[in-house]
C-alpha positions as CSV (number, residue, x, y, z in Angstrom):
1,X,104.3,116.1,100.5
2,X,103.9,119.5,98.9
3,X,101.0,120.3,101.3
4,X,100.8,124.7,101.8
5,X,99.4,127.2,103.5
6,X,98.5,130.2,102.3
7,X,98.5,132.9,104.8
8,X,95.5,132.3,107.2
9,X,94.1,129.3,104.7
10,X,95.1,126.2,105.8
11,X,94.7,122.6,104.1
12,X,92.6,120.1,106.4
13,X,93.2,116.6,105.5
14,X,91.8,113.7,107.8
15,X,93.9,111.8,108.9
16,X,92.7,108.4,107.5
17,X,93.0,110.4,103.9
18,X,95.9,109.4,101.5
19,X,97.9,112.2,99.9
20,X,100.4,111.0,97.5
21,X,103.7,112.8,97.6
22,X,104.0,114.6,94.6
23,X,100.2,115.8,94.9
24,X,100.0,119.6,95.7
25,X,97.1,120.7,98.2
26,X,97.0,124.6,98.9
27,X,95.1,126.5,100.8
28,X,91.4,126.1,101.8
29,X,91.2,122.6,101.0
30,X,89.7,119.8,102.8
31,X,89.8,116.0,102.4
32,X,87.9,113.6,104.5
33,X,88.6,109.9,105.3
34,X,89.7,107.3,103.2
35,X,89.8,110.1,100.2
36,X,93.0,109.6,98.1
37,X,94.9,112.1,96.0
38,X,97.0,110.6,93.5
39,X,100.5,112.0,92.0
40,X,100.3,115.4,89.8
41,X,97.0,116.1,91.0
42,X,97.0,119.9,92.2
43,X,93.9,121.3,94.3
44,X,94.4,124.7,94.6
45,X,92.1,126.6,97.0
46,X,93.0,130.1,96.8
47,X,90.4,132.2,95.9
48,X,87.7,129.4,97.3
49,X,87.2,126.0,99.4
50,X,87.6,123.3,97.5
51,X,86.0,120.0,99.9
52,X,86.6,116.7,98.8
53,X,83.9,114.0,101.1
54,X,85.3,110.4,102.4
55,X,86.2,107.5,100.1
56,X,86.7,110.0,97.3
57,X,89.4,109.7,94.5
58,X,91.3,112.5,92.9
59,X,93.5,110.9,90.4
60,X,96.8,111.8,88.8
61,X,96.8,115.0,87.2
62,X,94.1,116.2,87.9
63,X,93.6,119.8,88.4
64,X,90.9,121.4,91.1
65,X,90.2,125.0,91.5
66,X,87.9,126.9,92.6
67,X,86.7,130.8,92.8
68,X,85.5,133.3,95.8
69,X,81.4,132.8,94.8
70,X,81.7,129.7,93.4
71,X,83.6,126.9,95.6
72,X,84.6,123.3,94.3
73,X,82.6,120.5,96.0
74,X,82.8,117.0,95.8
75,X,80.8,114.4,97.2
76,X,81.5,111.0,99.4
77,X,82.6,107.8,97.1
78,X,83.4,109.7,94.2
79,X,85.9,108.7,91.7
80,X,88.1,111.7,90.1
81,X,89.7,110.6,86.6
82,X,93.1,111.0,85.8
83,X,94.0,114.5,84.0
84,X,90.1,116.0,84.9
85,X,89.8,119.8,85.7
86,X,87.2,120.7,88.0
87,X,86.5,124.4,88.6
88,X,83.7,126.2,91.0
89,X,81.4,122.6,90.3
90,X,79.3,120.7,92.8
91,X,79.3,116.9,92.4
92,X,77.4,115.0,94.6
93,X,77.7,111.9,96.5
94,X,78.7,108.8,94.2
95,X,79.6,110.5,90.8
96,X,82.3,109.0,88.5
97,X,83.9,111.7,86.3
98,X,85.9,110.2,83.4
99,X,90.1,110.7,82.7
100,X,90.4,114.2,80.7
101,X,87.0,115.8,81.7
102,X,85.9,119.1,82.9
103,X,83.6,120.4,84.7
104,X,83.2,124.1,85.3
105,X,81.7,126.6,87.0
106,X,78.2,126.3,88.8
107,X,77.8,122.8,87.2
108,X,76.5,120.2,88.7
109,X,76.5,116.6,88.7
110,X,73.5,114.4,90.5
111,X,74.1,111.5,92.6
112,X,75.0,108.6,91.0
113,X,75.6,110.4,87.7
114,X,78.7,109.9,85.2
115,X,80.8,112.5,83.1
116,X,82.5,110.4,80.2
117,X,86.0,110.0,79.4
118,X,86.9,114.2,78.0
119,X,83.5,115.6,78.1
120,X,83.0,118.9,78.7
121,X,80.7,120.2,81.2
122,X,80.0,124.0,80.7
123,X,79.3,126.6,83.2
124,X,75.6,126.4,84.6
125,X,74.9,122.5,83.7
126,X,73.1,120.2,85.5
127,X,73.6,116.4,85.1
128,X,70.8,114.6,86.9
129,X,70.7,111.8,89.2
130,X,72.3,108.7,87.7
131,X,72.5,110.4,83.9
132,X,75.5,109.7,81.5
133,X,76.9,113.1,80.1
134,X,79.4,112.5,77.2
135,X,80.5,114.6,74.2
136,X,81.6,118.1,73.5
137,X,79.3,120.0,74.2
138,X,77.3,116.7,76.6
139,X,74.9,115.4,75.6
140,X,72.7,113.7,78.7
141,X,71.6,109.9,78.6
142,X,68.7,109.5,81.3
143,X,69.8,106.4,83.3
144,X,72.9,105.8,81.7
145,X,75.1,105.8,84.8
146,X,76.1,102.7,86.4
147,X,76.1,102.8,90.1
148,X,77.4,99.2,90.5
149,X,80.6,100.9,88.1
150,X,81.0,103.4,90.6
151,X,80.4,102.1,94.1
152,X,83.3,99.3,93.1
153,X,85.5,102.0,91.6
154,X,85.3,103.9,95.0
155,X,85.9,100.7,96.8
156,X,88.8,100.0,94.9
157,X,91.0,103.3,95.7
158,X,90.1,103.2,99.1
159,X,91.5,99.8,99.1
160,X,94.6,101.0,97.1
161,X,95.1,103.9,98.9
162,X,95.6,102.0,101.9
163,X,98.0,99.5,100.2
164,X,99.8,102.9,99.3
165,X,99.8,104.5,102.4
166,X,101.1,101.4,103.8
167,X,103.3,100.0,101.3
168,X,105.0,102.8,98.7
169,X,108.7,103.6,99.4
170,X,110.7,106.1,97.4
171,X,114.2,104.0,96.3
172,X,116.6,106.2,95.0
């Protein structure tokens, strides 16, 4: 696993956590149990922590990063997209953010809420509790988040993380 420290900053991953082997974690990182982080995801947490909560998943590609005022935060039973950038944001417990999103600094997503497949969240947003955010720039649908979508989402990598962590073998 490509797992690094960086001088005193050290990556804290629970051990119940999943960490594919070509995911990169640096740094000031931390991942709690049952989180998985798929291949080609990179969190990088060298200028800022970057805390992933339990039964979260980071999936491949995606890119986390954070800075020295504004640290990368995400909640218990989220689901990550594939290919989404995440960058000094807070997301709260239960959010679904869609493949090819992003989400930048001092946004934040509610509980519950949902970020579309490639929207753009801007610096300084705020996507209530349960809301749908979609488009370039979002546009916010009150209510529009499923939290039935997400909670089974969240169940679902948890469930295939541990079919990974138990089952994936490199062959050649």
């Amino acid at each position: 696993m490509a797992i690094y420290a960086l001088g005193d900053l050290v990556p804290v991953i629970h051990p119940d956590a999943y960490v594919h082997p070509e995911a990169t974690v640096i740094g000031d990182v931390h991942i709690g149990a049952h989180s998985s982080i798929w291949p080609q995801a990179v969190l990088r947490g060298d200028y800022g922590r970057i805390s992933i909560g339990e039964r979260t998943s980071i999936q491949d590609g995606t890119v986390i990063h954070a800075g020295p005022t504004f640290p990368t935060m995400v909640g218990s039973g989220c689901v990550v997209g594939h290919l989404a950038h995440l960058e000094g944001c807070i997301l709260n417990d239960a959010c679904l953010v869609g493949s090819g999103s992003i989400v930048l600094h001092h946004a934040v997503i509610g509980t519950g809420a949902t970020v579309g497949a490639n929207a753009v969240v801007g610096n300084n947003k705020v996507v209530p509790a349960g809301a749908l955010a979609i488009g370039v720039p979002i546009s916010i649908k009150e209510g529009g988040s499923s939290a039935l979508v997400i909670e089974y989402s969240a169940k679902e990598y948890v469930a295939n993380a541990a079919r990974f962590k138990n089952l994936l073998r490199r062959i050649d």
